[in-house]
C-alpha atoms as one frame of an Amber mdcrd trajectory, in Angstrom:
protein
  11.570  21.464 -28.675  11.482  22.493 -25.203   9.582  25.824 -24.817  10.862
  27.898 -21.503  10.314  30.831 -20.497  12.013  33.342 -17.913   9.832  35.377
 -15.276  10.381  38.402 -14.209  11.637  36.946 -11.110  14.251  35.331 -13.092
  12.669  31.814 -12.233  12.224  29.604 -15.175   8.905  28.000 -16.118   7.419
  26.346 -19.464   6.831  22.956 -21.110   9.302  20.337 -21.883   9.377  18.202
 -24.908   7.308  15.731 -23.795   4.562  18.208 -22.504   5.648  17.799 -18.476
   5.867  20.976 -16.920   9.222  22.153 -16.243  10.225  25.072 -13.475  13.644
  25.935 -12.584  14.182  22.688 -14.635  12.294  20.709 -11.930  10.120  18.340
 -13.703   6.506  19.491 -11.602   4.315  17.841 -13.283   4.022  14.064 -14.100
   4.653  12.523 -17.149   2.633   9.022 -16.418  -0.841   9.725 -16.291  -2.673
   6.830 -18.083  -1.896   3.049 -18.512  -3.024  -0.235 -20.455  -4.234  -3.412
 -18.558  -4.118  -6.178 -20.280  -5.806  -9.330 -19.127  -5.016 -12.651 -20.390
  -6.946 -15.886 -20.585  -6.893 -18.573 -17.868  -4.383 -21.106 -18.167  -4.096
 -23.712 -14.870  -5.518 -20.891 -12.494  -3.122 -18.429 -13.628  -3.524 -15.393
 -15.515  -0.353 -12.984 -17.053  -1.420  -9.224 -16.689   0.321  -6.406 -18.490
   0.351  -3.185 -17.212   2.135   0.009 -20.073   2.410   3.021 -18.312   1.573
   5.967 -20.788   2.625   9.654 -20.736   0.177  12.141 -22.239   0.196  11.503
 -25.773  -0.782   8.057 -25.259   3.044   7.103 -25.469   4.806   4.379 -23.356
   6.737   6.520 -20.864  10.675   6.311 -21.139  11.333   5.993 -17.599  11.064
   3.889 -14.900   8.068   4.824 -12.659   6.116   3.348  -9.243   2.441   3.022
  -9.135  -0.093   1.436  -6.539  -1.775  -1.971  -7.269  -5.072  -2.336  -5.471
  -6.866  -5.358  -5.975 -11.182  -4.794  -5.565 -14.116  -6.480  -5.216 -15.823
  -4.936  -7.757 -15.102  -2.731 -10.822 -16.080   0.123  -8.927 -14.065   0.391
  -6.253 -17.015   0.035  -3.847 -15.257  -2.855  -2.012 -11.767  -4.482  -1.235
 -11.343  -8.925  -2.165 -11.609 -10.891   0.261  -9.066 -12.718  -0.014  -6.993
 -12.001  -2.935  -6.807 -15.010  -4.688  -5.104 -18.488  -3.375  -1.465 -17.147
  -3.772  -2.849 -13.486  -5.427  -0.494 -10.761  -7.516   3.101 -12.102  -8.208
   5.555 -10.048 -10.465   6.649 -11.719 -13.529   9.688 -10.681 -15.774   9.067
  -6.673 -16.048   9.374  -4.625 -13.339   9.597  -5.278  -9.505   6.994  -5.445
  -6.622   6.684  -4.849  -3.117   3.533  -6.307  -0.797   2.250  -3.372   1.560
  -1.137  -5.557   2.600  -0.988  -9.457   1.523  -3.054 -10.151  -1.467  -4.568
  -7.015  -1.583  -2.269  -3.764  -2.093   0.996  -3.869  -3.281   3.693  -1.016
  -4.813   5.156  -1.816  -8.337   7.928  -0.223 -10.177   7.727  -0.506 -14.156
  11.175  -0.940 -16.309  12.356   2.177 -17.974   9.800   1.346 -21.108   6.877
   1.614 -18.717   6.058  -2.038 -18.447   5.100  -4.333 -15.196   4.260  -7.997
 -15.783   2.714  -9.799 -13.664   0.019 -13.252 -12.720  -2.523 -13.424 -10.847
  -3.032 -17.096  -9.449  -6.784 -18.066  -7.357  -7.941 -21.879  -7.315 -11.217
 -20.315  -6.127 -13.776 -18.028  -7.875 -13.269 -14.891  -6.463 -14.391 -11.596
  -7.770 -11.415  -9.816  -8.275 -10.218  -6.410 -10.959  -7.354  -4.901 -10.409
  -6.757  -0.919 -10.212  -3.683   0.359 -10.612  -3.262   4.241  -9.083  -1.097
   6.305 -11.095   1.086   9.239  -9.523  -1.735  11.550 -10.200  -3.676   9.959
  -8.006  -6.374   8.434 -11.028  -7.318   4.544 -11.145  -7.127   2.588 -14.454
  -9.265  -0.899 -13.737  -8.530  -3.944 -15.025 -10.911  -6.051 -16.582 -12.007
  -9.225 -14.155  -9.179 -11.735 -12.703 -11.848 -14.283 -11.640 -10.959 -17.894
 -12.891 -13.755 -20.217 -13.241 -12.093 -22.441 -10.656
């Protein structure tokens, strides 16, 4: 149930079903503001990572939604890689992505369930976790990308 409510200005303002904040019924307020990493095992210098996009509740969000993919040194965020792996962050069957600095940060757009797929390939042993920004400007980290090379 959508809960609205009119001001005295006549302008309408409340909270939608899903908790977002509604205003003239303008979304305002974001409904992605946590997400899942998951990390999988090394397989031939390759890993798959899984990024869900929540809402809230700890849903997966029924949209289709852009976040920023910044790949660090450390877990942290005290530093940037170095090099970002032999061939780095590829997408693979969810979602798209777009390279804004090679290897390093990149702009991904989930499908409408909230999912990006991706691999991470490095024939080295660089330190590597990946942080994914959310519209609300917060970092989820990954757990380490490093393959033992």
């Amino acid at each position: 149930m959508t809960n609205i409510l009119t001001s005295i200005e006549g302008r309408r303002f409340g909270l939608g079903v899903t908790n977002e904040i509604i205003s003239n019924d303008i979304q305002i307020s974001r409904p992605c503001v946590d997400a899942t990493i998951t990390v999988g095992t090394e397989a031939a210098n390759v890993r798959a990572i899984t990024i869900q996009l929540l809402d809230a509740n700890g849903e997966d969000i029924d949209h289709v939604e852009e976040v920023e993919l910044v790949l660090f040194l450390t877990a942290d965020k005290l530093a940037y890689v170095v090099t970002g792996g032999s061939t780095g962050i590829a997408i693979g069957t969810d979602g798209a992505l777009s390279t804004i600095i090679a290897k390093k940060v990149f702009r991904a757009t989930s499908e409408a369930d909230g999912d990006i797929d991706l691999t991470w390939t490095d024939t080295g042993t660089e330190a590597a976790f990946l942080g994914v920004k959310l519209p609300n400007g917060r970092y989820v980290m990954s757990d380490a990308l490093t393959n033992a090379a």
